[in-house]
C-alpha positions as CSV (number, residue, x, y, z in Angstrom):
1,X,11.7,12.7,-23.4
2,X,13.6,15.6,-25.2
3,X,15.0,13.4,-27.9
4,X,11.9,11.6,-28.0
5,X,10.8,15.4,-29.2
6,X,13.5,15.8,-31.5
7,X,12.7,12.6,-33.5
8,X,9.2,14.6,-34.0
9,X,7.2,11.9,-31.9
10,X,3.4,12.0,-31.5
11,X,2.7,10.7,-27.9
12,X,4.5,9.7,-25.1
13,X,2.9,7.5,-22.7
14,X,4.0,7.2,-18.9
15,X,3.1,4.4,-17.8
16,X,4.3,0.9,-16.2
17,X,3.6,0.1,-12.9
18,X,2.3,2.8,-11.2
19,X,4.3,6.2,-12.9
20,X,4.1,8.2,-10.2
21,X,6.0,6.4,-7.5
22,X,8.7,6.0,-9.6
23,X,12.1,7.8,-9.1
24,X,12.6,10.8,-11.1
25,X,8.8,11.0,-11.8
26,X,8.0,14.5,-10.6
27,X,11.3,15.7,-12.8
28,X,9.9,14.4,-15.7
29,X,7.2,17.1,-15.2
30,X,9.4,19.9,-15.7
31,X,10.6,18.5,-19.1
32,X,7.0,18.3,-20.6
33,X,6.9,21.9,-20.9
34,X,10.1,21.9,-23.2
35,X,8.5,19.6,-25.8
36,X,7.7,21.2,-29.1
37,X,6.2,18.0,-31.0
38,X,5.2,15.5,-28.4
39,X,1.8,15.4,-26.1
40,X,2.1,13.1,-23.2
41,X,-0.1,11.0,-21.5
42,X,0.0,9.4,-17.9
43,X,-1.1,6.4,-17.4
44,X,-1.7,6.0,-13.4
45,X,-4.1,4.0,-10.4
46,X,-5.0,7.7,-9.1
47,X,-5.2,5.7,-5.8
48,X,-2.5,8.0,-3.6
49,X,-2.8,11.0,-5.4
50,X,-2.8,14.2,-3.4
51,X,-4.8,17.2,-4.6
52,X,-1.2,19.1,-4.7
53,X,0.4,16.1,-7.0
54,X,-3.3,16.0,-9.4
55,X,-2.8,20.1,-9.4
56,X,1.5,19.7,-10.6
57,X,0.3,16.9,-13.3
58,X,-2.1,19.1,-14.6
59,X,0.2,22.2,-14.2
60,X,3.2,20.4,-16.2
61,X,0.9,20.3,-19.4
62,X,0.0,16.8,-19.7
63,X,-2.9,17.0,-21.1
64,X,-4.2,13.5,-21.2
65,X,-4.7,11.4,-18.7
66,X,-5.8,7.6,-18.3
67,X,-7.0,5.7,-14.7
68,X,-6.9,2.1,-14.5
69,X,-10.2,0.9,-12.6
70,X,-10.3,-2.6,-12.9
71,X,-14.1,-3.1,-11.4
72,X,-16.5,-1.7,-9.0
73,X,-15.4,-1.6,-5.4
74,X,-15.7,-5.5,-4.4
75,X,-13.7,-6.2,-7.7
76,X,-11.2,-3.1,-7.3
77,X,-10.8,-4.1,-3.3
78,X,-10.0,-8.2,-4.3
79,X,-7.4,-6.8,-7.5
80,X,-5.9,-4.3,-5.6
81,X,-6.1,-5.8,-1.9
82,X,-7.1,-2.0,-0.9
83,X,-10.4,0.0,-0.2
84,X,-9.4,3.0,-2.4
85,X,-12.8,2.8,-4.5
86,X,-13.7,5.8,-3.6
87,X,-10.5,7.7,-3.3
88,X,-9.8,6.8,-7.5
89,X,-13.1,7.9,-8.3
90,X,-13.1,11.1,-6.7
91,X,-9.5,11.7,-8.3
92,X,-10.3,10.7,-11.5
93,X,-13.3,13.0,-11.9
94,X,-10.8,15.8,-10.2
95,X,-8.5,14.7,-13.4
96,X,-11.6,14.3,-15.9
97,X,-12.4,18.1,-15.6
98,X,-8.9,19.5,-15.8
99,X,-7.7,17.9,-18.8
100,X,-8.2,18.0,-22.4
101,X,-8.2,13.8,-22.7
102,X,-9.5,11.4,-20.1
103,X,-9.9,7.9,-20.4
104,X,-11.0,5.6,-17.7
105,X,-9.1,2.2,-18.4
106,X,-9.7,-1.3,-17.7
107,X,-8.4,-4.4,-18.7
108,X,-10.9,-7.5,-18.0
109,X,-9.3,-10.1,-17.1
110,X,-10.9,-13.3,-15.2
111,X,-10.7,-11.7,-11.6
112,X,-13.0,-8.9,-13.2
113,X,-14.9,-10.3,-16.3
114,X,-17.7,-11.0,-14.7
115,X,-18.0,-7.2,-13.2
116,X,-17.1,-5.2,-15.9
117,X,-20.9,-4.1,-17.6
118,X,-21.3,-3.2,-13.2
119,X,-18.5,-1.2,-13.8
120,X,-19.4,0.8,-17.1
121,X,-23.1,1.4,-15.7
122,X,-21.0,3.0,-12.2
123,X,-19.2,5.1,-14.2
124,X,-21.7,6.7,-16.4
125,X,-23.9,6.7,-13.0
126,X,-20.7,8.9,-12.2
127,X,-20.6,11.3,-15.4
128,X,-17.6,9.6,-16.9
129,X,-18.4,8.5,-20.7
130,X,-14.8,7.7,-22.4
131,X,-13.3,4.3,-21.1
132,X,-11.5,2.0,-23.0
133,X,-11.6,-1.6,-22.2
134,X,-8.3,-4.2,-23.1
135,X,-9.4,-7.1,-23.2
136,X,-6.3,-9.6,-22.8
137,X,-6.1,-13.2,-23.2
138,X,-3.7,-15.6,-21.4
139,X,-0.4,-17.0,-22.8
140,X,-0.5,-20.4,-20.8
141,X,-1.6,-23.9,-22.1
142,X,-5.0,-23.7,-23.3
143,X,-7.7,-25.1,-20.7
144,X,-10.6,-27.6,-22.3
């Protein structure tokens, strides 16, 4: 990340996976304090985040933030294979008012196409009004 900031770059994005379970995650944090050019902005589930971990992510100076929901909480329990629904949302609006950028995140894919308007009227119904959705297409042989 440090020579990332010497090269004078914008943004960098932690992300891949789920950032925060990755080794050598938290000791990242310290370094984003150090950079003189770059923002950074962590891409996470928010699914296992404790209060303490949301409070040293905020802390470290990341500044923008991103939560993958892939649908309301049928569609989020059949992606994920886990009830934590409720646990995201509550994190992500903990997140939403700590940070300068927040983005809810969803990338529609068939297992959640059908649910993703559900989803965008939930989270307004929630006060969240930024999400970005990616919409991907698949690389196989082409169906007809």
């Amino acid at each position: 990340m440090l020579d990332l900031d010497r090269m004078e770059t914008f943004e960098i994005t932690l992300t891949g996976g789920e950032p925060t379970i990755r080794k050598g995650f938290w000791d990242l944090l310290d370094v984003v304090p150090k950079l003189k050019h770059s923002t950074v902005t962590l891409i996470t589930n928010a699914a296992n985040l404790s209060r303490e971990q949301m409070d040293r992510i905020i802390a470290s100076g990341i500044s923008s933030l991103r939560v993958s929901v892939d649908g309301t909480r049928e569609t989020f329990e059949a992606v994920r294979l886990v009830d934590r629904y409720d646990q995201v949302m509550e994190n992500s609006a903990y997140l939403r008012d700590r940070v300068d950028s927040f983005k809810v995140l969803t990338t529609v894919m068939k297992t959640n196409q059908q649910n993703v308007f559900a989803l965008v009227d939930d989270l307004r119904l929630r006060g969240f009004r930024r999400q970005d959705l990616i919409l991907v297409r698949s690389h196989g042989p082409r169906r007809t």
